[in-house]
VEXSE-27832 format. One record per atom (N, C-alpha, C): residue number from 0; residue in three letters; atom name; x, y, z. Coordinates in nm, 3 decimals, decimal comma. Example, Ala and Ser with C-alpha at 12.3 -4.5 7.8 and 13.67 -1.06 7.14 Angstrom:
2
  num  residu  atome     east    north       up
    0     ALA      N    1,319   -0,569    0,780
    0     ALA     CA    1,230   -0,450    0,780
    0     ALA      C    1,320   -0,330    0,780
    1     SER      N    1,285   -0,225    0,708
    1     SER     CA    1,367   -0,106    0,714
    1     SER      C    1,290    0,003    0,787
END
This chain:
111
  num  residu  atome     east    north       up
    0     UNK      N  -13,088    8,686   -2,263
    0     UNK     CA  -13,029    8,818   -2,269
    0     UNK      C  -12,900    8,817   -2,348
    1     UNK      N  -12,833    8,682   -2,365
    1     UNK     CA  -12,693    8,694   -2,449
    1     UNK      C  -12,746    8,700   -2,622
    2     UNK      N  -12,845    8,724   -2,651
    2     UNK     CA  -12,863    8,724   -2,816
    2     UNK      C  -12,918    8,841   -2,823
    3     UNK      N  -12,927    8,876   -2,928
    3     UNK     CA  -12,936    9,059   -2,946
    3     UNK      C  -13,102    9,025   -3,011
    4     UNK      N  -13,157    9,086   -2,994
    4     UNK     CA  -13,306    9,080   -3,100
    4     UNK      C  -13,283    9,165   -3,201
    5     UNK      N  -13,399    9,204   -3,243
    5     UNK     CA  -13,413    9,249   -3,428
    5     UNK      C  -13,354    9,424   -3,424
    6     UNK      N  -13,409    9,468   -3,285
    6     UNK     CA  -13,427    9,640   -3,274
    6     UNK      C  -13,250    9,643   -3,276
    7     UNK      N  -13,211    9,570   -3,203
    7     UNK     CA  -13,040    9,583   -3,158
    7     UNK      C  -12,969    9,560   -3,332
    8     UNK      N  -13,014    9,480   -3,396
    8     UNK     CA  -12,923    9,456   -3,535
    8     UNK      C  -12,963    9,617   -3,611
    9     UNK      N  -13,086    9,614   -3,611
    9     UNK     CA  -13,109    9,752   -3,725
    9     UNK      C  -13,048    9,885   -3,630
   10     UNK      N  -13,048    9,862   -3,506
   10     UNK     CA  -12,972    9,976   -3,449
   10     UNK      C  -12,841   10,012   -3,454
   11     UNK      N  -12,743    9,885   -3,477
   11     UNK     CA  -12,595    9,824   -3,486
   11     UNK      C  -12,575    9,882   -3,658
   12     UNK      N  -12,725    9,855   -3,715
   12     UNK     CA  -12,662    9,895   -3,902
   12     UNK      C  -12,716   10,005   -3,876
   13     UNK      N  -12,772   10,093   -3,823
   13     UNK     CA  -12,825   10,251   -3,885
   13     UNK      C  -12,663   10,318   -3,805
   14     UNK      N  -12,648   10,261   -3,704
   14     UNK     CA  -12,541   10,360   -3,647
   14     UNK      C  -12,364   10,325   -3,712
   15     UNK      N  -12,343   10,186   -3,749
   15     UNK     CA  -12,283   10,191   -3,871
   15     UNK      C  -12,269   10,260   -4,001
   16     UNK      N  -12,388   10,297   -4,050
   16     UNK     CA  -12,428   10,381   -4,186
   16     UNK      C  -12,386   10,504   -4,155
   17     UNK      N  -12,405   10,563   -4,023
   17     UNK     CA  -12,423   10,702   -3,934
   17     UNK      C  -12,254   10,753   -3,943
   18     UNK      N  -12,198   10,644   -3,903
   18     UNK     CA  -12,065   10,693   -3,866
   18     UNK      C  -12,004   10,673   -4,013
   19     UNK      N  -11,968   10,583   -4,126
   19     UNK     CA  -11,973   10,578   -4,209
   19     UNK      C  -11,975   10,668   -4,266
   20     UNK      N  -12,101   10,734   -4,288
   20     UNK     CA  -12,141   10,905   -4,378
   20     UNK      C  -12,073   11,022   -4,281
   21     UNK      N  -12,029   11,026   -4,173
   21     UNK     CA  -12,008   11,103   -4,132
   21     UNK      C  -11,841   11,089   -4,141
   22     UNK      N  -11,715   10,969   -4,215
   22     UNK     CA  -11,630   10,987   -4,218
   22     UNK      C  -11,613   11,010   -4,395
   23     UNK      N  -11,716   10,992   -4,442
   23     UNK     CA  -11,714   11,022   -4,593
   23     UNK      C  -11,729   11,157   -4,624
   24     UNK      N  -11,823   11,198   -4,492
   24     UNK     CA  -11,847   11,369   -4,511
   24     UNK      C  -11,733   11,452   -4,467
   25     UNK      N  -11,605   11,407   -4,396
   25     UNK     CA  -11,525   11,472   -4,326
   25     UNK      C  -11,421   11,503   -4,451
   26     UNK      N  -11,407   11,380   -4,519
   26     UNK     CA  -11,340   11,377   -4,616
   26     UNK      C  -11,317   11,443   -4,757
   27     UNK      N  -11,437   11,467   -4,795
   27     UNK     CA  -11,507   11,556   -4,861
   27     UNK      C  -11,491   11,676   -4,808
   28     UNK      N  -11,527   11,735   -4,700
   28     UNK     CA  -11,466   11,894   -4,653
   28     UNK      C  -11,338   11,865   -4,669
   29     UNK      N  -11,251   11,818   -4,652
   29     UNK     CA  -11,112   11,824   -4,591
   29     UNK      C  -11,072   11,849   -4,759
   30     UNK      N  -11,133   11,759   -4,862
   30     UNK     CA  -11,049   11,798   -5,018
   30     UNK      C  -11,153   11,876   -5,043
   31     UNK      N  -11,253   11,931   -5,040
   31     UNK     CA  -11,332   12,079   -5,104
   31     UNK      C  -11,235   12,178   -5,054
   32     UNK      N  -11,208   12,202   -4,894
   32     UNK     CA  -11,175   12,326   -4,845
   32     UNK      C  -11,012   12,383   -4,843
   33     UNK      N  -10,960   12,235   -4,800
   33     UNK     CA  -10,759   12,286   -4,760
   33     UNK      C  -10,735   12,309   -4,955
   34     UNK      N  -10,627   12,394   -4,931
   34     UNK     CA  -10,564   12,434   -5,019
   34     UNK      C  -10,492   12,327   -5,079
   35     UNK      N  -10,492   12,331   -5,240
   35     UNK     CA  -10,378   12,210   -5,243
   35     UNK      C  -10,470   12,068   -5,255
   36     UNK      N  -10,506   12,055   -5,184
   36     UNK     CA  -10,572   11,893   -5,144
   36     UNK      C  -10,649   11,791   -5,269
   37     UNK      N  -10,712   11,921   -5,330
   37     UNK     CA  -10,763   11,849   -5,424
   37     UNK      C  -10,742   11,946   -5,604
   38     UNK      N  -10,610   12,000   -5,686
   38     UNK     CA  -10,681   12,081   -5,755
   38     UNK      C  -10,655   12,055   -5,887
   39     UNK      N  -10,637   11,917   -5,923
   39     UNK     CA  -10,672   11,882   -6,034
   39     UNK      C  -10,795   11,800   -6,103
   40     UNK      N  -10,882   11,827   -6,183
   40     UNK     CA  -11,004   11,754   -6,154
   40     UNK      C  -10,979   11,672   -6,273
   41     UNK      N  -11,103   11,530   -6,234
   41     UNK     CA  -11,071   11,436   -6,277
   41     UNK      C  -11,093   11,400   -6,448
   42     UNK      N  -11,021   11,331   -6,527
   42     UNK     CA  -10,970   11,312   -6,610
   42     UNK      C  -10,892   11,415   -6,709
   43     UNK      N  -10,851   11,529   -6,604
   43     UNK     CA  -10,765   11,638   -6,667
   43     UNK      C  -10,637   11,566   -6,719
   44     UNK      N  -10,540   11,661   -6,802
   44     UNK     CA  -10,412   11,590   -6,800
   44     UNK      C  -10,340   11,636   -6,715
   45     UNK      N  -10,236   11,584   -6,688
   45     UNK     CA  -10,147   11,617   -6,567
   45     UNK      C  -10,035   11,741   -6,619
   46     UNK      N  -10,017   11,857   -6,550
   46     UNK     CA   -9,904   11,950   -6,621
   46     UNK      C   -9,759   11,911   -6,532
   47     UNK      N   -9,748   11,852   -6,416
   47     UNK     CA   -9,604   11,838   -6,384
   47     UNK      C   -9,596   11,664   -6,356
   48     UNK      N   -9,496   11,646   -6,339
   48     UNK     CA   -9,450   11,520   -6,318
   48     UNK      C   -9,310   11,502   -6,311
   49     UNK      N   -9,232   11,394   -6,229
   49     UNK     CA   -9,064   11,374   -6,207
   49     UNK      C   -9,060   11,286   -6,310
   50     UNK      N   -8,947   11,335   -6,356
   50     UNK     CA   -8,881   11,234   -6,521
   50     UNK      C   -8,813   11,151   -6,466
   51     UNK      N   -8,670   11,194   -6,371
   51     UNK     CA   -8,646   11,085   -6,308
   51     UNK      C   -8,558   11,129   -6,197
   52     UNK      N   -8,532   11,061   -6,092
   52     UNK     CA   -8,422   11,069   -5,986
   52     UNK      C   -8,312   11,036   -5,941
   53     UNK      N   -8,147   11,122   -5,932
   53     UNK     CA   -8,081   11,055   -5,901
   53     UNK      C   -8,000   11,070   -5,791
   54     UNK      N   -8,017   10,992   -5,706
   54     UNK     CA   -7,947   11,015   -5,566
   54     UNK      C   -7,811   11,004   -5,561
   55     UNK      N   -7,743   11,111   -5,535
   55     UNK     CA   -7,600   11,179   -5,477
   55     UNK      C   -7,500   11,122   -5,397
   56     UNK      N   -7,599   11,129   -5,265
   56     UNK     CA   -7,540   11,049   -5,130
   56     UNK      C   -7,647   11,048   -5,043
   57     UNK      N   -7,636   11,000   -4,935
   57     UNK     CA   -7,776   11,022   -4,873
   57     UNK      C   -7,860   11,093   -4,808
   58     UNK      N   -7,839   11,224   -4,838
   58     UNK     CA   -7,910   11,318   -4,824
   58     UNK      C   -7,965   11,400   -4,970
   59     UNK      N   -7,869   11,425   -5,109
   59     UNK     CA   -7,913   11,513   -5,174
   59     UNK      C   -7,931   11,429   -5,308
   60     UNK      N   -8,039   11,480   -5,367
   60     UNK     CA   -8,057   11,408   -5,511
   60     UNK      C   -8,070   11,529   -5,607
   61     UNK      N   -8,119   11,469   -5,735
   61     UNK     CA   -8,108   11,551   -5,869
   61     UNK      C   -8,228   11,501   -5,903
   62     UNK      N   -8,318   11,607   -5,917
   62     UNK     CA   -8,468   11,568   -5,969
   62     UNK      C   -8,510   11,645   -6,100
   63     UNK      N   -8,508   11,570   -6,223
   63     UNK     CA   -8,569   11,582   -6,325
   63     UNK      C   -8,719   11,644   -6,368
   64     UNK      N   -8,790   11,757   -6,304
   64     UNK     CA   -8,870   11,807   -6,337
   64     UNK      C   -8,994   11,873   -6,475
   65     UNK      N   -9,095   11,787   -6,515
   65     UNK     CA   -9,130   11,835   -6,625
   65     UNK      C   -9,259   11,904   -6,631
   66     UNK      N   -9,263   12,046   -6,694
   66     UNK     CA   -9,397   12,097   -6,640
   66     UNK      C   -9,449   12,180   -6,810
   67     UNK      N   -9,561   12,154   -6,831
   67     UNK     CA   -9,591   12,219   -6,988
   67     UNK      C   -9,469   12,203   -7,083
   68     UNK      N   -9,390   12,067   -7,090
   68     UNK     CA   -9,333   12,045   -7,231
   68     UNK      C   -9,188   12,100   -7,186
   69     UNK      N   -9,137   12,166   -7,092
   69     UNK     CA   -9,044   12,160   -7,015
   69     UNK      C   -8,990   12,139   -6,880
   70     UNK      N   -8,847   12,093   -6,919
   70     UNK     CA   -8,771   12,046   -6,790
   70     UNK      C   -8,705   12,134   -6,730
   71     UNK      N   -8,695   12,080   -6,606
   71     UNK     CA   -8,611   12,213   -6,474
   71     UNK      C   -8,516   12,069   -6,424
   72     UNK      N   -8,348   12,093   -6,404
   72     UNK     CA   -8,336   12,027   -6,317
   72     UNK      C   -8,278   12,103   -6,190
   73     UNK      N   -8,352   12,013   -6,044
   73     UNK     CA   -8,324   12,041   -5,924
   73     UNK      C   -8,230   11,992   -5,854
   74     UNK      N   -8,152   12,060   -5,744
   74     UNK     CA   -8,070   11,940   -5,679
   74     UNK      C   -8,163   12,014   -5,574
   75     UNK      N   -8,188   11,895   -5,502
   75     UNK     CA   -8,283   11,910   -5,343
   75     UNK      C   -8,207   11,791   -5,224
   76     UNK      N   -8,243   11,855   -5,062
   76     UNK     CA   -8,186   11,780   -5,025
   76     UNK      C   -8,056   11,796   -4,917
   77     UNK      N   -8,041   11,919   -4,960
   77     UNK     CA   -7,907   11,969   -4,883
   77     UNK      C   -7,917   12,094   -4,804
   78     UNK      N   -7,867   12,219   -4,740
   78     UNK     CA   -7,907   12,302   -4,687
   78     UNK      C   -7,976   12,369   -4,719
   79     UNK      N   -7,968   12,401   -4,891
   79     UNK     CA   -8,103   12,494   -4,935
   79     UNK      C   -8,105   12,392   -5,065
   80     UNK      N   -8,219   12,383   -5,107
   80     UNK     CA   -8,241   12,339   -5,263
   80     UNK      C   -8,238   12,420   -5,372
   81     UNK      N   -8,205   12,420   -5,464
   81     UNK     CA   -8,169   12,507   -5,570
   81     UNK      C   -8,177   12,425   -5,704
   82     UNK      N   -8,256   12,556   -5,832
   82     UNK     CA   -8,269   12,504   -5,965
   82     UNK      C   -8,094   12,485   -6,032
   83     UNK      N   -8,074   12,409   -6,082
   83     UNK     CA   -7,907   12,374   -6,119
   83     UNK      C   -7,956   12,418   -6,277
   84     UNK      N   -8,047   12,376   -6,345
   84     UNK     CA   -8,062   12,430   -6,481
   84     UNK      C   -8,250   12,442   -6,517
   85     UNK      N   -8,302   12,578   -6,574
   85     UNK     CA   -8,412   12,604   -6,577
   85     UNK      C   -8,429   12,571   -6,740
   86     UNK      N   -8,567   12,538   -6,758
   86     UNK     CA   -8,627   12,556   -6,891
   86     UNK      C   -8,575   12,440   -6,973
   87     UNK      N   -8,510   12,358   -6,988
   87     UNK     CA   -8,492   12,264   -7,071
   87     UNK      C   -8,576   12,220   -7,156
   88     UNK      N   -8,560   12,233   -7,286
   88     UNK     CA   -8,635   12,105   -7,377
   88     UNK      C   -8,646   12,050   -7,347
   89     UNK      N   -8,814   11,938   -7,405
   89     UNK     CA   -8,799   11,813   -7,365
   89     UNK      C   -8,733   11,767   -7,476
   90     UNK      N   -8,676   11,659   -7,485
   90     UNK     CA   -8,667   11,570   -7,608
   90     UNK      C   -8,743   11,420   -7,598
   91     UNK      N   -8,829   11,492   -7,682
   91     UNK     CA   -8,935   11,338   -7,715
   91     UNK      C   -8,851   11,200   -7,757
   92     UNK      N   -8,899   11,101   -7,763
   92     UNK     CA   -8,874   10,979   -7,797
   92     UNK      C   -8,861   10,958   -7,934
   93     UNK      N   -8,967   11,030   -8,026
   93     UNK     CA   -9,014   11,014   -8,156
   93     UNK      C   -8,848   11,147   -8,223
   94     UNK      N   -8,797   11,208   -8,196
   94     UNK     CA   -8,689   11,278   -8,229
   94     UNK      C   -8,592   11,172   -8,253
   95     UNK      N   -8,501   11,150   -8,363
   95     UNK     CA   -8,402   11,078   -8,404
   95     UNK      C   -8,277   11,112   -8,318
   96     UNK      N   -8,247   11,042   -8,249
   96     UNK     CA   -8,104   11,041   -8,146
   96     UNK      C   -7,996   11,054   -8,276
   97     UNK      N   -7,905   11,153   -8,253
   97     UNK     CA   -7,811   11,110   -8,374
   97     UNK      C   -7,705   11,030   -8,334
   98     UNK      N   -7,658   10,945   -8,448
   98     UNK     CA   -7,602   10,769   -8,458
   98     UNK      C   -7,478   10,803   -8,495
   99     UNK      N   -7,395   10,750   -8,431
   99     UNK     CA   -7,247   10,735   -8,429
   99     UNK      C   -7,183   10,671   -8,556
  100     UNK      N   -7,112   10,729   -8,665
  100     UNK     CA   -7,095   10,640   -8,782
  100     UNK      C   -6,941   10,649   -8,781
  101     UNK      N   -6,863   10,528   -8,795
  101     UNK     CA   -6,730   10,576   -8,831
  101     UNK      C   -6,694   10,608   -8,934
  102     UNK      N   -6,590   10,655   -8,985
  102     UNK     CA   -6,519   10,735   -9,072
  102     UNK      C   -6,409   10,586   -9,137
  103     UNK      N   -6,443   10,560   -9,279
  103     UNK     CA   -6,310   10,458   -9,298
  103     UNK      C   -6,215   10,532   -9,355
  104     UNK      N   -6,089   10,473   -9,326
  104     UNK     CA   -6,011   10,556   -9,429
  104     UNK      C   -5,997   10,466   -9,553
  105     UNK      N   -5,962   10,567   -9,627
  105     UNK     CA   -5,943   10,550   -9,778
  105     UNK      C   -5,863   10,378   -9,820
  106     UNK      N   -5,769   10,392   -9,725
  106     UNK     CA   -5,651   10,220   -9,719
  106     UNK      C   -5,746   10,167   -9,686
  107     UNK      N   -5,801   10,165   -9,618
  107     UNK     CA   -5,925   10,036   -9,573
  107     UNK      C   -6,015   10,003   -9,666
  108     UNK      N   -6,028   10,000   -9,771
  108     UNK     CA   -6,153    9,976   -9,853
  108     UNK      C   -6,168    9,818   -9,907
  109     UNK      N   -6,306    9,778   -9,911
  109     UNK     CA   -6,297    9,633   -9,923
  109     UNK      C   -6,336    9,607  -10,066
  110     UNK      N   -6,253    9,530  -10,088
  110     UNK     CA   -6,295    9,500  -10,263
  110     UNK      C   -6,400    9,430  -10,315
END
């Protein structure tokens, strides 16, 4: 009686499989139906994303927001959160940073 026979193993895997599909199926309702849960589909591009974060003190930060090619920055964190500056350009990478050149004067010239 301490060894299981054949009916007990295929009974142990069908009711494994059972519960299994039935936490795959829960899962599946839960991102078809709640709001939110699921609503970007897959291999879309992404329209928002954080550029970057910088924490204050330890409660409030400054969050870099980018959504369709512009930035918002937020301060969040504190009694109410609030936009500090809307709409920003982005500035791409590929844009030339402008370069600091000094000025010689005229006495300075090298022969």
């Amino acid at each position: 009686m301490g060894t299981m026979d054949s009916l007990s193993y295929v009974r142990f895997a069908g009711t494994l499989v059972l519960v299994l599909g039935m936490i795959l199926g829960m899962v599946w309702v839960l991102r078809r139906f709640l709001p939110g849960a699921n609503v970007r589909k897959f291999g879309a591009k992404r329209r928002l994303g954080i550029v970057e974060v910088l924490p204050l003190d330890t409660r409030r930060r400054l969050v870099l927001v980018r959504r369709d090619g512009r930035e918002h920055l937020l301060l969040i964190g504190g009694v109410t959160d609030m936009l500090v500056e809307p709409d920003i350009p982005v500035v791409s990478e590929e844009t030339p940073k402008p370069q600091f050149v000094p000025q010689r004067d005229e006495e300075e010239q090298i022969p």
